[in-house]
N, C-alpha and C positions, 0 to 999 in steps of 0.2 A: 494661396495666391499672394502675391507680392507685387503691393499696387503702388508703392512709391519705392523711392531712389533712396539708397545710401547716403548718398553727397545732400549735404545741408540745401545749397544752392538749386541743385536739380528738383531736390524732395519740397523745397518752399515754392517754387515754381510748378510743381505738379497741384500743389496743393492752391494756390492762387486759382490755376488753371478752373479746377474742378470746382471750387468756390465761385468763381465767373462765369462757370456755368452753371449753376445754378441760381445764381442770381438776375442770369440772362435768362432762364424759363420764366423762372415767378414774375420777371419785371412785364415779359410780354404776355402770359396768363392774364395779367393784370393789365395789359394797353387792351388786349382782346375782350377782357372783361367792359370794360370803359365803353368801347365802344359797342359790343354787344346792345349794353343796356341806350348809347345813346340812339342809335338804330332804332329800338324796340320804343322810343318818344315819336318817331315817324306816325305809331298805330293811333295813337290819342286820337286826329281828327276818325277814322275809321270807327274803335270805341264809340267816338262822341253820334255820327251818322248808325252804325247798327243800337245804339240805343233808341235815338231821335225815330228812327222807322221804326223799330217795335212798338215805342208808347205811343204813334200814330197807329199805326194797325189797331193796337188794340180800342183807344177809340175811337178809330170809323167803326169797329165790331159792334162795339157798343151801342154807339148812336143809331147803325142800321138796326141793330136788337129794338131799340126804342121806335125806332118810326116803322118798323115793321110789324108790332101792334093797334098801328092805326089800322080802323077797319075799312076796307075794300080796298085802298091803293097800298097799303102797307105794305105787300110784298113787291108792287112796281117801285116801289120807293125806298125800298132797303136793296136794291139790287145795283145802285151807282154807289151807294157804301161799303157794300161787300167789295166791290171791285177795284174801289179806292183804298183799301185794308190789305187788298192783296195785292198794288202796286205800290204801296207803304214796306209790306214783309222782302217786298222785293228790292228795295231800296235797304231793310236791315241786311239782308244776304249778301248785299254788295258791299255793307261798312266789316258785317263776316270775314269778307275772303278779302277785302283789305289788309284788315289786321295780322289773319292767317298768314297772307305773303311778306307781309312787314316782319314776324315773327320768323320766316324761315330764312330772310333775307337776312337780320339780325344773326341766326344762328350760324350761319355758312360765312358771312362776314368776319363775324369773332373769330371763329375756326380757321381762316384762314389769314388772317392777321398775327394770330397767335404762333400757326403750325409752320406757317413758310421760315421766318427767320429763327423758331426754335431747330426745325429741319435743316436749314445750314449748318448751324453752328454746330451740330449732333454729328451732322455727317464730317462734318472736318476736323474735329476734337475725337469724338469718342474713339476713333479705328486708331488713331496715332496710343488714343490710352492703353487701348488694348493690348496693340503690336506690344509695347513696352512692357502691360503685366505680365503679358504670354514671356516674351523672349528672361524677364527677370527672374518670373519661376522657374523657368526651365534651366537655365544659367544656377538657379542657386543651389539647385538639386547636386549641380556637377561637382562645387565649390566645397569641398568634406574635406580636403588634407592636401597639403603641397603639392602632394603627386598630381591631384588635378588640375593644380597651375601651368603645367607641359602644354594640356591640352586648351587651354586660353590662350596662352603662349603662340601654340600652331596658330589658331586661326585669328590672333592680333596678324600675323606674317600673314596672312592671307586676305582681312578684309581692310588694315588701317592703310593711309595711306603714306607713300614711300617717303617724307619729309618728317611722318611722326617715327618711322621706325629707324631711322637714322640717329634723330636725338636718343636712341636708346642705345644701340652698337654701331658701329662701323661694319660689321658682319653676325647682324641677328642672326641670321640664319646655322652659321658655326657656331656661334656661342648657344642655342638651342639644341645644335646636335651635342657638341660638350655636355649640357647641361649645367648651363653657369646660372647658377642659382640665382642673379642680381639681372642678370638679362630674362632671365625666367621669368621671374618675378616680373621686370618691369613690363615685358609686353605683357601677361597676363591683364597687369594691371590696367595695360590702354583698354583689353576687350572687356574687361569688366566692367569699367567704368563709363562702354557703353550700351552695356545693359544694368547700368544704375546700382552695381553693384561694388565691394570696397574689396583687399584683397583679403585674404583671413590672416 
């Protein structure tokens, strides 16, 4: 597979390319990250409330356990503790699913900070990269010996346009069928060079 250009200029420009792109993943990996974790400081008061309810709960538990060994009212007397213990737990459950949403809100945030503008740039960059390594390898397989400069030659007449093939002949097309070696050559050279390739 043949993932860069020939030509100095093209080959430091693929490689630029491909270095900006990877510097544009990690830079946003890195805003996504940022902000993940600042999202995830939302949870603190949540934290702080499922804490505060549980060590309540636990002592009204308590306290009811205690006044619920006094004898004869004990158990009328432990029974607005218990009930207080359990709209305590109920108060922790709510600083619970606080956090938990702060947490998924954080996750889907980051993700999608990270994914949208690494996703542009993927879909705009990588297909042009490809088309180029695709069309270079295929191209270079042809490029074995002169002979297969005819066949470059044909299709420079067929895809460049008619202002480049001019500056090569006055009549590519006859000097092609002749087989004049320097018109050969040079259209070869247009189609080569734009599939990143030099003539041999």
């Amino acid at each position: 597979m043949k993932l860069y250009a020939d030509a100095p200029v093209r080959r430091s420009l693929q490689l630029a390319g491909d270095l900006l792109l990877v510097v544009w993943v990690v830079g946003w990996l890195k805003v996504a990250d940022v902000v993940h974790d600042a999202t995830l400081g939302l949870a603190a008061p949540g934290r702080k409330i499922e804490a505060a309810g549980g060590g309540l709960a636990s002592r009204l538990r308590e306290a009811g356990s205690a006044v619920g060994e006094v004898p004869l009212v004990g158990d009328d007397v432990r029974s607005p503790f218990d009930g207080a213990g359990r709209a305590a737990d109920q108060i922790a459950a709510a600083g619970t699913s606080q956090v938990q949403a702060v947490q998924h809100l954080a996750f889907w945030l980051g993700l999608c900070v990270a994914a949208i503008p690494i996703a542009v740039m993927v879909v705009g960059y990588l297909p042009r990269r490809w088309r180029f390594a695709r069309q270079a390898t295929a191209a270079r397989r042809f490029v074995d010996s002169s002979a297969d400069l005819a066949l470059f030659a044909l299709r420079a007449m067929a895809n460049q346009p008619m202002h480049r093939l001019a500056r090569v002949s006055d009549d590519p097309v006859a000097a092609w069928r002749d087989g004049d070696p320097d018109v050969v050559r040079a259209l070869a050279a247009l189609e080569l060079e734009e599939s990143g390739l030099r003539v041999p």
